[in-house]
C-alpha positions in Angstrom: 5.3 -8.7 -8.5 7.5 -8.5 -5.6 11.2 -8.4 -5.2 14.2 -9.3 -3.0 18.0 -10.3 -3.3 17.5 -10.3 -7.0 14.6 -12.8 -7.5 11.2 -11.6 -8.6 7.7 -13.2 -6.7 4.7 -13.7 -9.2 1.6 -14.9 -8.5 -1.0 -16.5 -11.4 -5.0 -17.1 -11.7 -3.9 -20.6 -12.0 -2.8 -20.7 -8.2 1.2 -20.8 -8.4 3.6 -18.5 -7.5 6.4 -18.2 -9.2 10.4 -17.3 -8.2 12.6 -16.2 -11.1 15.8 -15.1 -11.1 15.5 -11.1 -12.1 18.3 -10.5 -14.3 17.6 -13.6 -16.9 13.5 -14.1 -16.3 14.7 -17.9 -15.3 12.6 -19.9 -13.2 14.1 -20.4 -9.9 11.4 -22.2 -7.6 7.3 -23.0 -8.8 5.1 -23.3 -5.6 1.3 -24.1 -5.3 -2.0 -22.5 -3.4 -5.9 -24.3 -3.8 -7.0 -21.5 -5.6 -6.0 -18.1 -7.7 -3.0 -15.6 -6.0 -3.8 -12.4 -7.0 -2.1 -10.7 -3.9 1.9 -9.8 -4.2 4.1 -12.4 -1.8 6.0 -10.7 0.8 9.2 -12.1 1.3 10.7 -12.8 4.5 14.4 -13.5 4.4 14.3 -16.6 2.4 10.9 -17.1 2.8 7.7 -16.4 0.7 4.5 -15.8 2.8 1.8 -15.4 0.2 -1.9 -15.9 0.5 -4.3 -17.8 -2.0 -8.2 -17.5 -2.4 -8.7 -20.8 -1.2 -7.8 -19.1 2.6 -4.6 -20.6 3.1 -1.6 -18.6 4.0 2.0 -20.5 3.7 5.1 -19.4 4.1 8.2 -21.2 2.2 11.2 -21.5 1.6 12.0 -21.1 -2.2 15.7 -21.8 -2.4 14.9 -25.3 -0.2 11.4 -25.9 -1.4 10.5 -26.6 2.7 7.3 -25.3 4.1 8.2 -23.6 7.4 4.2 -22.8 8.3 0.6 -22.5 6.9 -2.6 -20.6 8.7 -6.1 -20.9 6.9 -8.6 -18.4 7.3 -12.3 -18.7 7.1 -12.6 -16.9 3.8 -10.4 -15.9 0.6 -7.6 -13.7 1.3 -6.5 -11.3 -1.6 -5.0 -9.2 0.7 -1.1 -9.0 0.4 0.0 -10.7 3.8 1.5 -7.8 6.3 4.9 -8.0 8.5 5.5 -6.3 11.7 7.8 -7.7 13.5 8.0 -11.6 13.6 3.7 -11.0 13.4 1.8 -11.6 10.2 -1.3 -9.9 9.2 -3.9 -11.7 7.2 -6.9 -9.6 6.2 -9.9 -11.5 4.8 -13.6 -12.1 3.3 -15.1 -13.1 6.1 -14.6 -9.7 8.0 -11.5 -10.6 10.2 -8.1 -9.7 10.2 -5.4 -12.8 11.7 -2.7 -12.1 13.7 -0.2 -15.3 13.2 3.1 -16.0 14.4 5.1 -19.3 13.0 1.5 -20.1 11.6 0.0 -19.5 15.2 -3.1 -17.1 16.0 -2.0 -14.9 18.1 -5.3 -12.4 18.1 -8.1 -11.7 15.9 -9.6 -8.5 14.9 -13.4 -8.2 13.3 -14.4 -5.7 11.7 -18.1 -4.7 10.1 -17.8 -6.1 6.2 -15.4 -8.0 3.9 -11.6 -6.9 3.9 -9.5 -6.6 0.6 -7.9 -3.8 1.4 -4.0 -5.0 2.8 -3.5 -3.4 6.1 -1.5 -0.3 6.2 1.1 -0.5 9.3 2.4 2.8 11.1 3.8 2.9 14.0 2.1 0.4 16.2 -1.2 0.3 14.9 -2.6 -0.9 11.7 -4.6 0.8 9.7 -8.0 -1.4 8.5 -10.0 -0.6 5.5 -13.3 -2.7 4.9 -15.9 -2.8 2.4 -18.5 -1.2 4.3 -16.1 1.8 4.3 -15.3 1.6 8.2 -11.3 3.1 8.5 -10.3 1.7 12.0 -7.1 2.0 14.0 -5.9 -1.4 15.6 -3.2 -1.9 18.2 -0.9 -4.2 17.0 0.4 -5.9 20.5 -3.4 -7.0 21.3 -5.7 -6.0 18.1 -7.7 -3.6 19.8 -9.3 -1.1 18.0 -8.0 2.5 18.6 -10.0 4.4 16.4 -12.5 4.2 14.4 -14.4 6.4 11.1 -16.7 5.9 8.4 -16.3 6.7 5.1 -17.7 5.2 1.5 -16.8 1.6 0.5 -13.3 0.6 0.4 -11.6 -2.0 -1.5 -8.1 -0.7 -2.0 -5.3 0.1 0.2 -4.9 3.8 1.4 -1.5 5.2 1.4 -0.4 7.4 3.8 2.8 10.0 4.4 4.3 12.0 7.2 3.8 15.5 7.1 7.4 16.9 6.0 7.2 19.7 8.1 5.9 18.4 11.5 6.8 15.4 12.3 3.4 14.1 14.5 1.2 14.5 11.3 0.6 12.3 9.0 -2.1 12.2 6.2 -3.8 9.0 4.9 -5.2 9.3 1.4 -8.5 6.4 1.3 -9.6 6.0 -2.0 -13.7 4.4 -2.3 -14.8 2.4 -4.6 -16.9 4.9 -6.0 -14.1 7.5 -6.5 -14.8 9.7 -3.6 -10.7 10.3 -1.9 -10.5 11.5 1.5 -7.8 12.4 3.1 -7.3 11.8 6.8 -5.1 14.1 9.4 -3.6 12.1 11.8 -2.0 13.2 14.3 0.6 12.2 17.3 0.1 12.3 20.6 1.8 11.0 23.1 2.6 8.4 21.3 -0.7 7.5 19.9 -1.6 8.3 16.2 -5.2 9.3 15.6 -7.0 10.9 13.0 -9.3 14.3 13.0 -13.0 13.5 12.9 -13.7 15.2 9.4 -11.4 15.0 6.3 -8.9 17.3 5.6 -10.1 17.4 1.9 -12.6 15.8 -0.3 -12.1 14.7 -3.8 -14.4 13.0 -6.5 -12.4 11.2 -9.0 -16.3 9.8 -11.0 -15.8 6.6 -11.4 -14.6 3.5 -10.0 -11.5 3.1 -8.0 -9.7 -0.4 -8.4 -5.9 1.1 -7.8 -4.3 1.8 -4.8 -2.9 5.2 -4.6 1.0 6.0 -4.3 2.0 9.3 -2.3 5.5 10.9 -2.5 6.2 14.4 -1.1 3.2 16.6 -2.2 2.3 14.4 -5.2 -0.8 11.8 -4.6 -1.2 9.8 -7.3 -4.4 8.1 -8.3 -6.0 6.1 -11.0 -9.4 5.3 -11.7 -12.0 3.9 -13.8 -13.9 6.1 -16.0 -17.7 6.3 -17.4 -17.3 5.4 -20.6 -14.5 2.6 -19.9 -11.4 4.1 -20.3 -8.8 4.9 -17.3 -7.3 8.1 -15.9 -4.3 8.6 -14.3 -4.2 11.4 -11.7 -1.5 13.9 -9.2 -3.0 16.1 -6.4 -1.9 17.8 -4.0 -1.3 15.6 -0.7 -1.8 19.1 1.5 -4.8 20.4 -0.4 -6.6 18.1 -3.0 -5.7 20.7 -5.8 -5.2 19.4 -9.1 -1.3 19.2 -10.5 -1.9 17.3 -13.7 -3.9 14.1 -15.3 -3.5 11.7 -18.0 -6.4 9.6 -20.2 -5.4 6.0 -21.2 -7.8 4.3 -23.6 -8.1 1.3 -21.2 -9.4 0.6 -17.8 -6.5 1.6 -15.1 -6.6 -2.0 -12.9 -3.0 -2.0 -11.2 -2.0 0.5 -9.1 0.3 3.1 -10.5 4.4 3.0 -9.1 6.9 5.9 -9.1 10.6 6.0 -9.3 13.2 8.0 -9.9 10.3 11.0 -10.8 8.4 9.0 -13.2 4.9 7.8 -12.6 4.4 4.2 -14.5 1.1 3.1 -15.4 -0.5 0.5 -17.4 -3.9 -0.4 -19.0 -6.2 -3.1 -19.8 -5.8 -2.8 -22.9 -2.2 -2.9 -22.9 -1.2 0.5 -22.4 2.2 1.0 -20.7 3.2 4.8 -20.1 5.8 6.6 -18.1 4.6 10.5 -16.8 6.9 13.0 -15.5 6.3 13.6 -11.5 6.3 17.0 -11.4 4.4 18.5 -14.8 2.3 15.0 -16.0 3.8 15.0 -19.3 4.2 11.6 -20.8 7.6 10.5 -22.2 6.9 7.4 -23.6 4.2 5.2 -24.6 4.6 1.4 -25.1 1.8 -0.8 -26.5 2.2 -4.7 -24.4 1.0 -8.1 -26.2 -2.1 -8.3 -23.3 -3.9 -6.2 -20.9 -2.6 -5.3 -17.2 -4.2 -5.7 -13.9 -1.1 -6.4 -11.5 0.7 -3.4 -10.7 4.4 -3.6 -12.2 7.7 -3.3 -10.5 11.0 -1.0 -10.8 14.3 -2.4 -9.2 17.5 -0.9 -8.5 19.3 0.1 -11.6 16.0 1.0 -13.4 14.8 -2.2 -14.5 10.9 -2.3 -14.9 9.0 -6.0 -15.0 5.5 -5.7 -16.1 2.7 -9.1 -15.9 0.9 -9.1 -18.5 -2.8 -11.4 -18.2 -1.5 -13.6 -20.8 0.4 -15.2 -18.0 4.0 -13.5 -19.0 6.3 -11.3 -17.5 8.2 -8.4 -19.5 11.6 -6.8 -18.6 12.2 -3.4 -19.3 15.6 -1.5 -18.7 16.8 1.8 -19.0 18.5 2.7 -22.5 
């Protein structure tokens, strides 16, 4: 789910993308891709640019229904597409990142393996993540590659934060498949943000990794898969790896945690909703939904809380 000027973006398996209005759940606008949209739309003014898995990325208008441009890539994209600027970012299967404008190509990137990762932009690079675990640095004016590392396989965004304390650091938590997290020290120079050749710190979550991670101040929060099926919800410490706190869930942990106002939300497979204090990981509430969870769910301004359920709905949540 994605959000602007009070409408909510919703993509479905079945290939449409829905706009409702947030405050009633009414649907505002219905469009259609060739395939499943399992990436969140990015909004653009008026404008939805959302990607499909038949390859095709199109940007509309959903208050007049018009189609202002399309690209198609050579693969499925289930990347979320990425703005800088007037440029779009499309990362894709078949090992490429698109750089369009108005639907144009303006460069392309290739890197080693599959991307599914969507690109993480700061400053004037972006940050690619691809499934053979290569972490590369790309100039965003001509999608040269700045940097480059290797790590284990990748197939979720990493998150990254500036260094509260000096302000040309930077660390970017990569989550593998696997489990292993790294975090990355970049650093600024002249400009230029690159990273140190060896991780600041290691961690093994043991299991699968299918959610992104979310940072704030010292708190990195990550969620993962477990060995015997169920899902665990996780806070280190963004400077040192140290544990702060976890949580078990009886279900497999899909969508990527959120956090607002010092609450971690989280939801299950199996249907598990549950809100965690920041700061100590205790949970304050537990809600059991209709149908399992893989999107990751949304919190607007004024506290409102829209989960999408696999059974194709949407729930509203709001505080008191």
């Amino acid at each position: 789910i994605t959000s602007s000027g009070g409408v909510l973006a919703i993509g479905s398996r079945n290939g449409s993308l829905s706009v409702l209005d947030a405050h009633s759940g009414e649907r505002l606008a219905q469009f259609q891709s060739g395939d499943e949209i399992t990436a969140p739309a990015s909004f653009d003014g008026s404008n939805l640019v959302y990607a499909g898995w038949d390859g095709v990325v199109r940007s509309v208008d959903w208050r007049t229904k018009q189609t202002a441009w399309s690209f198609r890539a050579r693969a499925d994209v289930v990347a979320a597409p990425t703005q800088w600027n007037d440029l779009w970012l499309i990362a894709s299967k078949d090992c490429q990142i698109y750089a369009v404008r108005n639907g144009r190509l303006e460069w392309l990137y290739r890197s080693s393996s599959a991307i599914t990762a969507t690109p993480t932009i700061w400053g004037a690079q972006a940050i690619i993540a691809d499934e053979d675990g290569q972490i590369s640095g790309v100039n965003l004016l001509n999608g040269k590659r700045i940097w480059n590392l290797k790590l284990e396989s990748v197939h979720v965004t990493p998150a990254i934060i500036r260094d509260p304390k000096q302000a040309a650091r930077a660390s970017l938590i990569v989550p593998s498949w696997s489990g292993e997290v790294n975090a990355i020290a970049l650093e600024r120079n002249e400009g230029l943000w690159t990273p140190k050749p060896e991780p600041a710190w290691t961690y093994d979550l043991e299991g699968e990794v299918w959610a992104s991670p979310v940072v704030t101040g010292d708190f990195a929060i990550l969620a993962n898969w477990t060995k015997d099926a169920t899902g665990c919800l996780r806070c280190v410490s963004v400077a040192t790896g140290d544990d702060r706190w976890s949580v078990q869930l009886e279900g497999q942990v899909t969508a990527s945690p959120i956090v607002s106002s010092n609450v971690v939300y989280a939801v299950s497979e199996l249907g598990e909703l549950i809100g965690v204090d920041l700061q100590s990981g205790r949970v304050l509430w537990r809600e059991s939904l209709p149908g399992g969870v893989q999107g990751t769910p949304l919190v607007m301004n004024g506290g409102a809380l829209y989960v999408p359920i696999m059974d194709g709905t949407v729930r509203c949540y709001r505080a008191g």
